[in-house]
BAFI-3210 file (N, C-alpha, C; in Angstrom, 3 decimals, decimal comma, padded with zeros to 6 digits):
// residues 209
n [1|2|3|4|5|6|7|8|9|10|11|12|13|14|15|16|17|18|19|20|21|22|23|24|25|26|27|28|29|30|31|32|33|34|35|36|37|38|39|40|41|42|43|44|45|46|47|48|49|50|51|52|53|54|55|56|57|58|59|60|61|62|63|64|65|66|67|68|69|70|71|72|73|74|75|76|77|78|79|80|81|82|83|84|85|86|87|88|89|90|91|92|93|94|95|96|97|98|99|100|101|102|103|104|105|106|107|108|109|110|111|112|113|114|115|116|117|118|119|120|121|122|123|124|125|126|127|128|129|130|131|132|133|134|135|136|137|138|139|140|141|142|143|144|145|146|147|148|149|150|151|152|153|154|155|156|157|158|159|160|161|162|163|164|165|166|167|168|169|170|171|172|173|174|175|176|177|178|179|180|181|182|183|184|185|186|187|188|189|190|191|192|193|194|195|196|197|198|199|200|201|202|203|204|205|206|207|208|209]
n.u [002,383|004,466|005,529|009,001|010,956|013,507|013,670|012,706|012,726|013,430|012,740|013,458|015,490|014,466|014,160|013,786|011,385|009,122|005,677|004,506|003,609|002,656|003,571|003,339|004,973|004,523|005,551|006,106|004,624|007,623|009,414|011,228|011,579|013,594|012,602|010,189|011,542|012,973|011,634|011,356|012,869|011,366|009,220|006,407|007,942|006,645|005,372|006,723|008,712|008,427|009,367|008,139|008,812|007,591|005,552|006,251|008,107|009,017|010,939|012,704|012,318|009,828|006,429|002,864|000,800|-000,368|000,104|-002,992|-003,489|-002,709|-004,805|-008,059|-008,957|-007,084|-005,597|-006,625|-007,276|-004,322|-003,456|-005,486|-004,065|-001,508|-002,566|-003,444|-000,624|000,500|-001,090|-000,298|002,298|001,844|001,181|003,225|005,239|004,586|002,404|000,571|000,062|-001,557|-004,347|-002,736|-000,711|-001,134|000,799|001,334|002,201|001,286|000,825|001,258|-000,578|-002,910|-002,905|-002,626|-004,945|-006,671|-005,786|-007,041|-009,695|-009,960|-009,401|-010,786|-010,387|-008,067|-006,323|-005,272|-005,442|-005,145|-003,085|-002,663|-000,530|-000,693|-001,919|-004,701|-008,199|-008,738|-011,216|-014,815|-016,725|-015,653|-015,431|-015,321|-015,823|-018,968|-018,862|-016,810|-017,937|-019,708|-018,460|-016,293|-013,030|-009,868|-008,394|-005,865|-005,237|-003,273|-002,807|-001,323|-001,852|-000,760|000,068|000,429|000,417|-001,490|-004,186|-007,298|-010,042|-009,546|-008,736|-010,762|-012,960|-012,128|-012,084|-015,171|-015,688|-013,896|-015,056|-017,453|-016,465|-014,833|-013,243|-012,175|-009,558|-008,420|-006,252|-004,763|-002,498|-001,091|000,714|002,015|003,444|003,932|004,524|006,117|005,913|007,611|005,016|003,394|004,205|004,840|002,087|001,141|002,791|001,693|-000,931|-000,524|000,650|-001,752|-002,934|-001,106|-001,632]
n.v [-009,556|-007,442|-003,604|-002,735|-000,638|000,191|-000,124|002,329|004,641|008,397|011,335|013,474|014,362|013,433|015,673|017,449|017,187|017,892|019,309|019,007|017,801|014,457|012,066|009,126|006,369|003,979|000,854|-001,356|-005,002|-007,235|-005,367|-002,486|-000,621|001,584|002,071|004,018|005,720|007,718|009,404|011,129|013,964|014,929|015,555|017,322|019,834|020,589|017,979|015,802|012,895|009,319|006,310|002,934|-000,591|-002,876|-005,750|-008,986|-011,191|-011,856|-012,858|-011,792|-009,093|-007,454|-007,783|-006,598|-008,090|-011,192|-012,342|-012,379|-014,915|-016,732|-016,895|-014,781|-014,194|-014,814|-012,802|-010,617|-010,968|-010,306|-008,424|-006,727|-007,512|-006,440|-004,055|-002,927|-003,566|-001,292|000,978|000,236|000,794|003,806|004,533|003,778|005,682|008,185|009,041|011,639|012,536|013,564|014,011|012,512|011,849|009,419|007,479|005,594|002,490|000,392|-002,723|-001,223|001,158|000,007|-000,774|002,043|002,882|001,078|001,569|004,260|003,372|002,104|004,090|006,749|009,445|009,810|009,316|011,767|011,901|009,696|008,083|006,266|004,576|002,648|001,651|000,141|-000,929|-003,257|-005,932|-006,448|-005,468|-002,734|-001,890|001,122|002,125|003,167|005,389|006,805|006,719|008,687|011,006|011,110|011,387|012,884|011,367|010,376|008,179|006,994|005,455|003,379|002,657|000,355|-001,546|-004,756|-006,168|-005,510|-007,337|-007,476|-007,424|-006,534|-003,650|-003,255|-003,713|-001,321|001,139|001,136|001,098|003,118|006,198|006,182|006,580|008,391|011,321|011,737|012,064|010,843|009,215|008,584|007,156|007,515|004,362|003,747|001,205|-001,154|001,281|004,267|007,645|010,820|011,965|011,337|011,383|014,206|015,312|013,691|015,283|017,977|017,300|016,817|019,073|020,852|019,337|020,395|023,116]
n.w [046,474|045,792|045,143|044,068|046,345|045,943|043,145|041,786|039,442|039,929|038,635|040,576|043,479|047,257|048,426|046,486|046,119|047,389|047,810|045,076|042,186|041,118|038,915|037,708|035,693|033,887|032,702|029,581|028,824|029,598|029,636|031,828|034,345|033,390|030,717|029,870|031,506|029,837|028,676|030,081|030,045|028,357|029,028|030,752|033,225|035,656|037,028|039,397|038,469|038,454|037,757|038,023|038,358|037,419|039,541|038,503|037,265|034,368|032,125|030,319|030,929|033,186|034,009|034,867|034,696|033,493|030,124|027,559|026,376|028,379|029,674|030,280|032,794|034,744|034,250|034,398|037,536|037,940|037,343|038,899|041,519|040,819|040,706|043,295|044,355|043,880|045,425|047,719|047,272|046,823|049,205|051,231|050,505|049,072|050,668|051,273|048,237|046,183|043,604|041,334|038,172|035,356|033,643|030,943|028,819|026,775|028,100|030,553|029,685|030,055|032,495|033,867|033,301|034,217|037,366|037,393|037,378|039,905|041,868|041,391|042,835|043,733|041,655|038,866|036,076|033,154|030,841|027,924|026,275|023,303|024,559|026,370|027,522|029,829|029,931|031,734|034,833|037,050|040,770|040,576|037,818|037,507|038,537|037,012|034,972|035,449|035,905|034,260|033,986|032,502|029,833|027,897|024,994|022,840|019,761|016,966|013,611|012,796|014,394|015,371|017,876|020,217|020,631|018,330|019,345|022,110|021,272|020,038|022,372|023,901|022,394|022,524|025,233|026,439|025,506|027,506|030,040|030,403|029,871|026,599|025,101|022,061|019,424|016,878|014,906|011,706|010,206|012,878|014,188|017,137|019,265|020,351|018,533|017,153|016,760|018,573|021,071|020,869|020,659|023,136|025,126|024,328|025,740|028,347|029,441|029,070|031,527|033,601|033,741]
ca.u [002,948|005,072|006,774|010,571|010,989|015,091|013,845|011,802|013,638|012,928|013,116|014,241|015,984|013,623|014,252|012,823|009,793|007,554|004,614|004,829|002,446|003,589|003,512|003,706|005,543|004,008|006,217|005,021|005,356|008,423|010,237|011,651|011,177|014,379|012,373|009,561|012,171|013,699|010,803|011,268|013,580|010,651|007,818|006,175|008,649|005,911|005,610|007,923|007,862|008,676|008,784|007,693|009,057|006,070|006,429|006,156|009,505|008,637|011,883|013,891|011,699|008,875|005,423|002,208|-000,032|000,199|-000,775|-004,275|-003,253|-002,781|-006,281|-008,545|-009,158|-005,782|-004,920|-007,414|-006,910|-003,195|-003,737|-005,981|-003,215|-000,505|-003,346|-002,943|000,343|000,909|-001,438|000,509|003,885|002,184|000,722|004,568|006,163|004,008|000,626|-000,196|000,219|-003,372|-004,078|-001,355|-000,933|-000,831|001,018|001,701|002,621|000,832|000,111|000,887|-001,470|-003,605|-002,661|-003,002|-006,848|-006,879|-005,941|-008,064|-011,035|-009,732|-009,590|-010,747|-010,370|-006,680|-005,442|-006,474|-005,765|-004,325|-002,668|-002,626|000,234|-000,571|-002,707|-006,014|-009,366|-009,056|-012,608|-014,829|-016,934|-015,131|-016,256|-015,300|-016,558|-020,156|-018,461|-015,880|-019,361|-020,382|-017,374|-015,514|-011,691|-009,343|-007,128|-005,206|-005,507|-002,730|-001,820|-000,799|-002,856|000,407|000,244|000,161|000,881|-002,815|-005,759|-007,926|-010,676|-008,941|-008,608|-012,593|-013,453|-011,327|-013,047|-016,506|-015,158|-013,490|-015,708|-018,230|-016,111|-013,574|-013,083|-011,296|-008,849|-007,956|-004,992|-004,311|-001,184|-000,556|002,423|002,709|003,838|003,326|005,542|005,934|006,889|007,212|003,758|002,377|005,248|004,245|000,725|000,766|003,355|000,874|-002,065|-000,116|000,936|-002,937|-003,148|-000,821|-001,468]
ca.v [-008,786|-005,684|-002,862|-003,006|000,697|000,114|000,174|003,306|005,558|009,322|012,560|014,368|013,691|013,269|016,930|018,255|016,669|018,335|020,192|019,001|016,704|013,242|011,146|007,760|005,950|002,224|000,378|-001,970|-006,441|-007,632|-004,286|-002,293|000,624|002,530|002,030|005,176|007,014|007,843|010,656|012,015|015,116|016,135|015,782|019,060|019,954|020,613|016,869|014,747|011,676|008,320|005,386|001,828|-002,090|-003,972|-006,701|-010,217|-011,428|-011,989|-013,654|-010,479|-007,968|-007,264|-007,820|-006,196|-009,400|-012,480|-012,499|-013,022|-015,922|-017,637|-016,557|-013,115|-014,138|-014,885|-011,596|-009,479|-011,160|-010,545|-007,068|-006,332|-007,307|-005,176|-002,160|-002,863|-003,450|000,163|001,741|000,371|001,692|004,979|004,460|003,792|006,367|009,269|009,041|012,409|013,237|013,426|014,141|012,020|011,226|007,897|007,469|004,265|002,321|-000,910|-003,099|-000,230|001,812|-001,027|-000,213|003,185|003,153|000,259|002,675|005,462|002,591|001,706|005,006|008,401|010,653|009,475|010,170|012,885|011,827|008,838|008,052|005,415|005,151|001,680|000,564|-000,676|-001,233|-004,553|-006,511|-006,557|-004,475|-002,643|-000,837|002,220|002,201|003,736|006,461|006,900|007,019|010,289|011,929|011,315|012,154|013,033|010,148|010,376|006,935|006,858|004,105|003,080|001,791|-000,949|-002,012|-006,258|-006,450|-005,743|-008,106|-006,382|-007,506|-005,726|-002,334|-003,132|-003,203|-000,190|001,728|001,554|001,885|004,721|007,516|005,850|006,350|009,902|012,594|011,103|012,605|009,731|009,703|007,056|007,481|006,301|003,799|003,725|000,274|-000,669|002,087|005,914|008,279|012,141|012,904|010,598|012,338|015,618|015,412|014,197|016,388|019,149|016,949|016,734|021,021|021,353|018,965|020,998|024,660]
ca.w [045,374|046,309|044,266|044,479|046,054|045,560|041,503|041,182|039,152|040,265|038,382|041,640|045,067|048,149|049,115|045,601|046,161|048,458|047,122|043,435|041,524|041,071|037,982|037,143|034,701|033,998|030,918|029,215|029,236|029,425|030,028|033,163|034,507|032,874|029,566|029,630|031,648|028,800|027,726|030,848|029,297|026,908|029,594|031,571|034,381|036,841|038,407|040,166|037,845|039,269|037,080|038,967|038,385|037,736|040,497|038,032|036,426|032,700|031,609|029,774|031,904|033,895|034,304|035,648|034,532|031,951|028,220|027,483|026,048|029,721|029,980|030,144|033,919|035,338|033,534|035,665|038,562|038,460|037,094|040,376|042,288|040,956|041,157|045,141|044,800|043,329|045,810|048,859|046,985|047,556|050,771|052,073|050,384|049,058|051,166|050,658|047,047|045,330|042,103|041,101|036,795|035,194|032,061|030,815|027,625|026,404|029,486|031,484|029,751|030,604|034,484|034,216|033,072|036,190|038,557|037,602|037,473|041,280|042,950|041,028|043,771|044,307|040,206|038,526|034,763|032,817|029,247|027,598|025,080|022,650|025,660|026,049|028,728|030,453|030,048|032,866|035,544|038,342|041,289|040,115|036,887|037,566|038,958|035,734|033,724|035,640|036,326|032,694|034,014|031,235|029,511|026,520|024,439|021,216|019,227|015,702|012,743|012,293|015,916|015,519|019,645|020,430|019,906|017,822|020,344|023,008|020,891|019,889|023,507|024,409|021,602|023,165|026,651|026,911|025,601|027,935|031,312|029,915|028,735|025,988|023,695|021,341|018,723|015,861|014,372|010,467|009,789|014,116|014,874|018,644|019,767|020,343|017,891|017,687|016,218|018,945|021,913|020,446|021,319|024,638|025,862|024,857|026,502|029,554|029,755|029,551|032,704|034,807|033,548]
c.u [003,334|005,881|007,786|010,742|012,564|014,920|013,225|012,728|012,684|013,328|013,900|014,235|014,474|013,339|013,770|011,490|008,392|006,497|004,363|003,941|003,517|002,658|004,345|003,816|004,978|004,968|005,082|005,464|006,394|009,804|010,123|011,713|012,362|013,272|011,484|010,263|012,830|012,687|010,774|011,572|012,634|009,167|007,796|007,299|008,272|006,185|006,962|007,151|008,824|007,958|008,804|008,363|007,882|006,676|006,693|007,260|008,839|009,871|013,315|013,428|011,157|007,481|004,330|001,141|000,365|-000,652|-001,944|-004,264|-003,290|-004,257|-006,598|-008,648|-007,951|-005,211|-005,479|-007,201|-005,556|-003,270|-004,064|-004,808|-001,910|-000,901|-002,810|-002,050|001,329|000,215|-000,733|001,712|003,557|001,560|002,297|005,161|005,577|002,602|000,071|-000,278|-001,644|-003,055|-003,063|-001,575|-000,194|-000,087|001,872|001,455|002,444|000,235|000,251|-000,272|-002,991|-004,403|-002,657|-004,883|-007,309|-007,264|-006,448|-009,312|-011,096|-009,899|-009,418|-010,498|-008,583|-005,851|-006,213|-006,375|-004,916|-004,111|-001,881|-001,918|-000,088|-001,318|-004,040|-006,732|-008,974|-010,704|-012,967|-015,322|-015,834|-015,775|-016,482|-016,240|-018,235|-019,637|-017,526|-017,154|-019,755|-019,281|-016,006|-013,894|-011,383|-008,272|-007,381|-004,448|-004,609|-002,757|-002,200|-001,937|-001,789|000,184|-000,128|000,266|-000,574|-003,572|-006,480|-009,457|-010,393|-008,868|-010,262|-013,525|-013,080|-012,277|-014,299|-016,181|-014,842|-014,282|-016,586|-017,878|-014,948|-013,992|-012,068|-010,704|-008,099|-006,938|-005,499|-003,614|-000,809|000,412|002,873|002,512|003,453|005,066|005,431|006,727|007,026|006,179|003,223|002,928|004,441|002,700|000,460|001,355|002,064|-000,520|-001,495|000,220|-001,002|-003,318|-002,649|-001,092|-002,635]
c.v [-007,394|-004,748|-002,558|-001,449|000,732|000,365|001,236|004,141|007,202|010,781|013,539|013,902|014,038|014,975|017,784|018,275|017,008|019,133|020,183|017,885|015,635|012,605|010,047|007,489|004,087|001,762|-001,129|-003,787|-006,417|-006,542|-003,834|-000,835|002,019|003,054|003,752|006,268|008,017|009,216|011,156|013,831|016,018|016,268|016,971|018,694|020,202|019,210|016,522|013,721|010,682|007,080|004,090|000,716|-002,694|-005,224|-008,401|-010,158|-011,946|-012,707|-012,629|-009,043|-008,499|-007,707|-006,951|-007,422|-010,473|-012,146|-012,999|-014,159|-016,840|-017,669|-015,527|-013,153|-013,809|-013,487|-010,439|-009,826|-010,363|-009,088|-006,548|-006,195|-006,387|-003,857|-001,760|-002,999|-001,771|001,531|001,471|000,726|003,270|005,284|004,333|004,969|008,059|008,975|010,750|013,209|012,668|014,263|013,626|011,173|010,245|008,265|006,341|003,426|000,343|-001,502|-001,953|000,820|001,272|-000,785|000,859|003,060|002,134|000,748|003,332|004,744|002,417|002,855|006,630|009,827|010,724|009,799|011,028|012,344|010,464|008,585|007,163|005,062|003,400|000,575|000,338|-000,854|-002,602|-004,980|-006,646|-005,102|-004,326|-001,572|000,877|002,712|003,538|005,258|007,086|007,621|008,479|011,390|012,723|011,931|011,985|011,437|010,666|008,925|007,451|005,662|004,517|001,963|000,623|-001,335|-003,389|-006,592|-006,836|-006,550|-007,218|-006,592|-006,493|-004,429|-001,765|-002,289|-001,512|001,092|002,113|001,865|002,983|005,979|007,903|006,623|007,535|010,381|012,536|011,996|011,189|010,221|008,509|007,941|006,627|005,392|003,655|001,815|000,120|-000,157|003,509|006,435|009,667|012,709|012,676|011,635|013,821|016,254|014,955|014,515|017,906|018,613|017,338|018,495|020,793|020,899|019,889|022,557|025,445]
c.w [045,888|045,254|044,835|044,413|045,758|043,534|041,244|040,899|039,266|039,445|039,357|043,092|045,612|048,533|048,081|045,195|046,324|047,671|045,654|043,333|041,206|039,849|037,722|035,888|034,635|032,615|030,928|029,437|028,820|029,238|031,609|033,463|033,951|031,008|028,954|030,352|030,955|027,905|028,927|030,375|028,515|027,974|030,168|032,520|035,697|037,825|038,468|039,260|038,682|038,424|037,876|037,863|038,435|037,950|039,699|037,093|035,273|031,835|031,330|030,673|032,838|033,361|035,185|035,903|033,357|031,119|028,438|027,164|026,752|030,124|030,875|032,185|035,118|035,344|034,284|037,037|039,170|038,291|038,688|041,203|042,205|041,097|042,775|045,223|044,761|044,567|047,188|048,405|047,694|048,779|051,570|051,449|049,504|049,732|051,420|049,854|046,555|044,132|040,910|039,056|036,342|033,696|031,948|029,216|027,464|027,691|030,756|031,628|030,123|032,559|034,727|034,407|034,648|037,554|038,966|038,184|039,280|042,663|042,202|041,246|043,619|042,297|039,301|036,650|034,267|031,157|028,967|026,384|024,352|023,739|025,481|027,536|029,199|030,348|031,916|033,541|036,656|039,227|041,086|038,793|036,497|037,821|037,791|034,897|034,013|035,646|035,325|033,065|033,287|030,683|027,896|025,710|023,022|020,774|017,425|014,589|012,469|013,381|015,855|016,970|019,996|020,218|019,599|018,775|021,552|022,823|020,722|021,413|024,164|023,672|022,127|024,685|027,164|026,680|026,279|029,499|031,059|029,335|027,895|024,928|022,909|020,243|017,839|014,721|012,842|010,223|011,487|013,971|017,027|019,325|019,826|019,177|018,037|016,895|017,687|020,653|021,880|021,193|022,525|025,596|025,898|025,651|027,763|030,269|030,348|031,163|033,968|034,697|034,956]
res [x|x|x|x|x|x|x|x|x|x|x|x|x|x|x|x|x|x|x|x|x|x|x|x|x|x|x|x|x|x|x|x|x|x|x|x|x|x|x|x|x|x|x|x|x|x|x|x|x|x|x|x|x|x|x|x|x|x|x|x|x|x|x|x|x|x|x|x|x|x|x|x|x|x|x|x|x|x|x|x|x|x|x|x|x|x|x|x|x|x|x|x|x|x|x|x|x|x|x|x|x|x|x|x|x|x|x|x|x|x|x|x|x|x|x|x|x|x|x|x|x|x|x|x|x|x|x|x|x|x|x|x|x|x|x|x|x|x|x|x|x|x|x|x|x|x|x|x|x|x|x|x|x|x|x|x|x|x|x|x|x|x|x|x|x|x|x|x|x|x|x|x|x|x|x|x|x|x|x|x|x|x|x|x|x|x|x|x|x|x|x|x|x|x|x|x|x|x|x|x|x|x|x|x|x|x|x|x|x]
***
């Protein structure tokens, strides 16, 4: 499993790069990485953002893993593998950006919290727009519990996408393993709006100030 570096769409050429914080863009199933580029314009102007192709063809999109529905196992498994497939993206092409922020939207926000779970040292915060915990210990984890990095968790009291299992688990998870700022948005559907925008543009200022 590899990320397609020919698809990463980039806020700024190679040459505006250097010395700037880098953020990730994760979308969500069955979309492509133009999709969260699209809030680029309203995000901080500090990082370099750089939205990723999650590597599994999905039919009309992308993929990072399959529906729970294929089953919760398959789904972590495959997950795992696009974590490593994301950390050799930046092992070839940024290897020494640190502190690097996740922000990601349904299964991405999925793969953000992944990431952080995978290597804490290596991102410094992640946000989770209509996303959710994956079930399941990881090695990181223990270390999440003491260390509490920041993530910003929204979603929508309309949101039918989710299993409400999946939002359950997430619920006790996260305050366990972050420093959680949580959201829930009235009338949100599973989608962004500008209450939900609003707030973690100003989460995200606080990150780089």
């Amino acid at each position: 499993m590899r990320i397609d570096d020919e698809a990463v769409l980039w806020s700024a050429g190679e040459t505006d790069r250097a010395g700037r914080p880098l953020l990730l863009l994760l979308h969500g199933y069955n979309s492509h990485e133009g999709d969260l580029f699209g809030l680029a314009p309203y995000l901080p102007l500090q990082p370099v953002i750089a939205s990723l192709r999650a590597p599994i063809d999905a039919g009309y999109g992308f993929a990072w893993f399959p529906l729970f529905d294929e089953g919760a196992d398959a789904a972590a498994e495959t997950a795992d593998a696009s974590v490593t497939a994301i950390v050799d993206w930046l092992d070839r092409v940024a290897p020494d950006a640190t502190g690097i922020g996740l922000l990601g939207f349904s299964q991405g926000g999925a793969m953000a919290l992944e990431l952080l779970r995978r290597d804490a040292d290596r991102f410094a915060f992640a946000a989770a727009l209509a996303g959710f915990a994956l079930p399941g210990e990881r090695e990181g984890d223990a270390r999440l519990a003491t260390e509490h990095p920041p993530v910003f968790w929204g979603r929508g009291t309309a949101d039918e996408v989710i299993p409400a299992e999946l939002v359950r688990h997430t619920q006790r998870w996260l305050p366990q393993h972050a420093d959680l700022d949580a959201r829930i948005y009235e009338g949100l559907a599973h989608s962004v709006d500008e209450r939900e925008l609003g707030d973690l543009v100003a989460w995200l200022r606080a990150r780089y100030a």
